[in-house]
VOPAGU-2260 file (C-alpha; in pm, 1 decimal, decimal comma):
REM VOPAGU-2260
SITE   aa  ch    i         X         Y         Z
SITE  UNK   A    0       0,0       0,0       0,0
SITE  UNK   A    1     116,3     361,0    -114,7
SITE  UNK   A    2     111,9     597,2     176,7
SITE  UNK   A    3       6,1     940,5      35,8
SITE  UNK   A    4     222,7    1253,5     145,7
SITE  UNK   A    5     -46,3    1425,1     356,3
SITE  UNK   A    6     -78,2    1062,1     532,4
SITE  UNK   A    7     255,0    1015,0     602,4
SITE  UNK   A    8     255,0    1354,9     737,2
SITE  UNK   A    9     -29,8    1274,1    1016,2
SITE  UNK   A   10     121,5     926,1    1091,9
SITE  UNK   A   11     430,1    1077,8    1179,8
SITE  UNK   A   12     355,1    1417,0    1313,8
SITE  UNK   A   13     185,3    1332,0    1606,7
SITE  UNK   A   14     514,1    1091,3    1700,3
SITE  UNK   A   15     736,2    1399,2    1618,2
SITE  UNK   A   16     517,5    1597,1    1865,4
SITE  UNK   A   17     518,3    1344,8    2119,6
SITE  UNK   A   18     883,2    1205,2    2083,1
SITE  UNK   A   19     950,9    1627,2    2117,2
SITE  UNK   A   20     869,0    1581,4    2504,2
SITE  UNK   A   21    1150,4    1389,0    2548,3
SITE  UNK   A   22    1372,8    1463,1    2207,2
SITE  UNK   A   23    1642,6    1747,3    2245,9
SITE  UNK   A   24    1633,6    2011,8    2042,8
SITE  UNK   A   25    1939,2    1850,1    1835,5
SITE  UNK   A   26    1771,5    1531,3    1826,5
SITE  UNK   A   27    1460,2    1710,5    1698,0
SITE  UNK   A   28    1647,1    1911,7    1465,2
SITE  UNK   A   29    1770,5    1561,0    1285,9
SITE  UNK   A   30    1455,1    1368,6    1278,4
SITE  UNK   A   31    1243,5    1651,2    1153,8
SITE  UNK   A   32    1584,0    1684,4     864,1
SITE  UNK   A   33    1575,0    1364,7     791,8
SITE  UNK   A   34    1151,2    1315,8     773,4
SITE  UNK   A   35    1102,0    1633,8     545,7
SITE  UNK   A   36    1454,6    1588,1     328,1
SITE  UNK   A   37    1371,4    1747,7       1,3
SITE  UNK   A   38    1576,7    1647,1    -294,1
SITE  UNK   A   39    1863,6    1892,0    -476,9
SITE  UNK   A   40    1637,8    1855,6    -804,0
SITE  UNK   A   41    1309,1    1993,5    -609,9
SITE  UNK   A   42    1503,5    2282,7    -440,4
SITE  UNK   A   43    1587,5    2397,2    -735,6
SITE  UNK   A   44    1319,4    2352,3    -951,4
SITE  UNK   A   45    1141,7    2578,5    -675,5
SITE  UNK   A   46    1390,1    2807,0    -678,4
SITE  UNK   A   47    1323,8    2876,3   -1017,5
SITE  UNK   A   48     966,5    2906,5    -961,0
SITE  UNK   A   49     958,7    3156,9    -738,8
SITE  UNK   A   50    1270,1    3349,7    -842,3
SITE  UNK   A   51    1027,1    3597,3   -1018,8
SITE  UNK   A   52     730,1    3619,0    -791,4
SITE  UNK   A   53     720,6    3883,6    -539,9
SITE  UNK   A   54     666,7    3766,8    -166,9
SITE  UNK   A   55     276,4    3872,6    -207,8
SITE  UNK   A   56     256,2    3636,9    -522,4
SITE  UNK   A   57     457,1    3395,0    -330,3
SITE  UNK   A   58     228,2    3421,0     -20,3
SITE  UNK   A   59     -61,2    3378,3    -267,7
SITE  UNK   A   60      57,9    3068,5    -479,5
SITE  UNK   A   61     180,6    2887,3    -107,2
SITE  UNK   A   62    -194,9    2958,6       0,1
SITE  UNK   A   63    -320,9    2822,7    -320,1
SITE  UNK   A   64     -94,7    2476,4    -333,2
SITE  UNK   A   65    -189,9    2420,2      54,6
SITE  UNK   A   66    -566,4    2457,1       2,7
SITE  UNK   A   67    -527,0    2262,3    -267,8
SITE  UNK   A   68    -427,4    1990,0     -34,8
SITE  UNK   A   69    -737,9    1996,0     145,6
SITE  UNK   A   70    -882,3    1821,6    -153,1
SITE  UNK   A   71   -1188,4    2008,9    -174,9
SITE  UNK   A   72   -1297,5    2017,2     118,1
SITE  UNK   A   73   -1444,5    2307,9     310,4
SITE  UNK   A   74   -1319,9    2143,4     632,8
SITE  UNK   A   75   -1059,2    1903,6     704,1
SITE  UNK   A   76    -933,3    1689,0    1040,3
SITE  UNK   A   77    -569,6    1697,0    1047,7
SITE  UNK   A   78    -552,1    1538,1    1437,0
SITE  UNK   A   79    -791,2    1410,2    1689,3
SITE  UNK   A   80    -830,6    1752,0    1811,3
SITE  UNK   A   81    -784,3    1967,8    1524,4
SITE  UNK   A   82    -930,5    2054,8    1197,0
SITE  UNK   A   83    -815,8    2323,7     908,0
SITE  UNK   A   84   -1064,0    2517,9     815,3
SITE  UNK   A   85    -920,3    2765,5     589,5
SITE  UNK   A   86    -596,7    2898,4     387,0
SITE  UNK   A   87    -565,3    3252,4     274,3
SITE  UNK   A   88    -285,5    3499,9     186,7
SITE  UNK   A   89    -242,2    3864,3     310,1
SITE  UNK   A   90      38,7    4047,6     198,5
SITE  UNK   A   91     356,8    3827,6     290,4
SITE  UNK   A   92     165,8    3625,7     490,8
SITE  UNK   A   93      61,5    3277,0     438,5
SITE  UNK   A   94    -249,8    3238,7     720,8
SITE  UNK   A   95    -364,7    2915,1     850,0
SITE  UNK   A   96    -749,3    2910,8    1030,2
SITE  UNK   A   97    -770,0    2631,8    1277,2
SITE  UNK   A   98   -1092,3    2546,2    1510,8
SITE  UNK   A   99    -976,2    2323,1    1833,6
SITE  UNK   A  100   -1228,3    2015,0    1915,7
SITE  UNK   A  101   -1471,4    2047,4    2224,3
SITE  UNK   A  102   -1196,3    1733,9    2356,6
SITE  UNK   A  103    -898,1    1993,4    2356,2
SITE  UNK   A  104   -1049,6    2280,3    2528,6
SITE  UNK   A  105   -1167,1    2069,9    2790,5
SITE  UNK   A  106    -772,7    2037,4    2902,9
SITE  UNK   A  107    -641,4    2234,5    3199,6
SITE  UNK   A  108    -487,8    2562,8    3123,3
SITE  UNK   A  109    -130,4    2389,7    3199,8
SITE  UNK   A  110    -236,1    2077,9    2979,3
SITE  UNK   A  111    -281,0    2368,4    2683,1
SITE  UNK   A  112     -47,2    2547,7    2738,9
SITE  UNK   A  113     205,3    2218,5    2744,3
SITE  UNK   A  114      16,0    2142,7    2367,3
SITE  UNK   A  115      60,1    2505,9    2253,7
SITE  UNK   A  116     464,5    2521,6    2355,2
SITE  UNK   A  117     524,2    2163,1    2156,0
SITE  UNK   A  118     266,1    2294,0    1887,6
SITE  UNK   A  119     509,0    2635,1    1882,4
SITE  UNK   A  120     829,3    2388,5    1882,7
SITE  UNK   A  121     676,0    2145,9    1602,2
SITE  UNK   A  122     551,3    2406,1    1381,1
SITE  UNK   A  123     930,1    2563,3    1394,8
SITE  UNK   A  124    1125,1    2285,0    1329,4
SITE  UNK   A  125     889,1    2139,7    1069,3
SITE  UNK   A  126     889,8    2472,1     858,5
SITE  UNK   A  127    1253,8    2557,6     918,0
SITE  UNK   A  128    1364,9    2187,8     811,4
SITE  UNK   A  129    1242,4    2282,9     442,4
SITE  UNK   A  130    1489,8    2435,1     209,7
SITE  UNK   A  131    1199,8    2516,9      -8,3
SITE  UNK   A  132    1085,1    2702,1     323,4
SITE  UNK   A  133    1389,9    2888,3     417,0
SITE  UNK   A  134    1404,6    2996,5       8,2
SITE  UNK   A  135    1059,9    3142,1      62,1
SITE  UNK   A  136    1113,9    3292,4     396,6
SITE  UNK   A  137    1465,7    3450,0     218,6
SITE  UNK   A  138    1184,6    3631,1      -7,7
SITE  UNK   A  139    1026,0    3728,2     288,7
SITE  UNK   A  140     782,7    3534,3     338,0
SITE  UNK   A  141     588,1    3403,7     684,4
SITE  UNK   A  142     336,7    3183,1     813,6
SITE  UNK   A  143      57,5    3333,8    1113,5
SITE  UNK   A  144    -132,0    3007,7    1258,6
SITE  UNK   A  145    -433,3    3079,4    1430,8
SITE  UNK   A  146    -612,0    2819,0    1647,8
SITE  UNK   A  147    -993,3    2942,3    1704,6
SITE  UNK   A  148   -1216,0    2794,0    2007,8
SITE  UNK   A  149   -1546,0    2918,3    1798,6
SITE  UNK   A  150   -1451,8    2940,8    1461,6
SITE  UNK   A  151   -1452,3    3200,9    1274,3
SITE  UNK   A  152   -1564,5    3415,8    1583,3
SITE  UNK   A  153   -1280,8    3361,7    1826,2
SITE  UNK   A  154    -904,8    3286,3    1826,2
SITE  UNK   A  155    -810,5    3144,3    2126,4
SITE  UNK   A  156    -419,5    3176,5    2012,1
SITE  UNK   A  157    -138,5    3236,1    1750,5
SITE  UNK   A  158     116,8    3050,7    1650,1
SITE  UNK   A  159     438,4    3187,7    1392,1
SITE  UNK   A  160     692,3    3080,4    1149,2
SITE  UNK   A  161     918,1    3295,0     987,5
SITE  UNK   A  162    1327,9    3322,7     910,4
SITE  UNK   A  163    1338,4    3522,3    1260,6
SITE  UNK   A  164    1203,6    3247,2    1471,7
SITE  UNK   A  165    1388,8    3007,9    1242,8
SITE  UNK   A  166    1765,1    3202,1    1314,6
SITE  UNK   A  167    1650,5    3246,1    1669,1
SITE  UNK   A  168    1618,7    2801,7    1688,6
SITE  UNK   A  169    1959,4    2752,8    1492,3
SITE  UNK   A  170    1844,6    2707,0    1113,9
């Protein structure tokens, strides 16, 4: 059996997120390295398609391909307490709408806040593991996550990814 991309991606994120409460930060760095390796051939194949887009077009196009991935759906589970809900660009940004399950916001505030510091950590090293990433984030581009409790009414938090946060973890 072929394993798809996006379900290779949710069989093995979760286990990246979990192995992160014990995994050091170097440890993280190489299995997240190794997981997302992208080949010489794609980097610069992407190179080349982005080398004349401005970082709006960019943001636009990255919104595009990831919605895209969603496979037309208007809503789509990505976790047993999380769904993506929608993909949009603004400006240089590449936004990401989230709703949390009922399940999650039952947690204690310490349980959350435990889930939004490895979230914070996973989302880092996942995006700053890409080359094609750190090309795009060269351009100036960046990624705003937001995780809603009552979607689209309320976010209950934000989460980043950009070439500052990705400098400030050693990329």
């Amino acid at each position: 059996m072929r394993l798809t991309m996006k379900k290779k991606l949710f069989i093995i994120l979760p286990a990246l997120i979990l192995a992160g409460c014990v995994m050091s930060d170097a440890e993280r760095k190489t299995a997240y390295a190794d997981h997302y390796y992208q080949s010489p051939e794609y980097i610069a194949d992407y190179k080349q398609k982005i080398s004349t887009m401005s970082v709006n077009e960019l943001a636009v196009v990255g919104a595009q391909e990831d919605r895209a991935k969603m496979n037309g759906q208007s809503r789509m589970k990505i976790g047993d307490s999380l769904y993506i809900e929608n993909i949009e660009a603004k400006d240089n940004n590449v936004i990401y709408h989230y709703s949390l399950s009922p399940a999650w916001l039952k947690k204690s505030a310490s349980s959350q806040e435990k889930d939004q510091i490895n979230m914070q950590k996973d989302l880092t090293f996942r995006t700053c593991s890409l080359k094609t990433v750190q090309l795009a984030q060269e351009k100036g581009l960046a990624e705003i996550h937001q995780y809603y409790d009552d979607y689209p009414q309320h976010i209950l938090f934000t989460l980043h990814a950009n070439k500052a946060l990705c400098k400030e973890n050693g990329f």
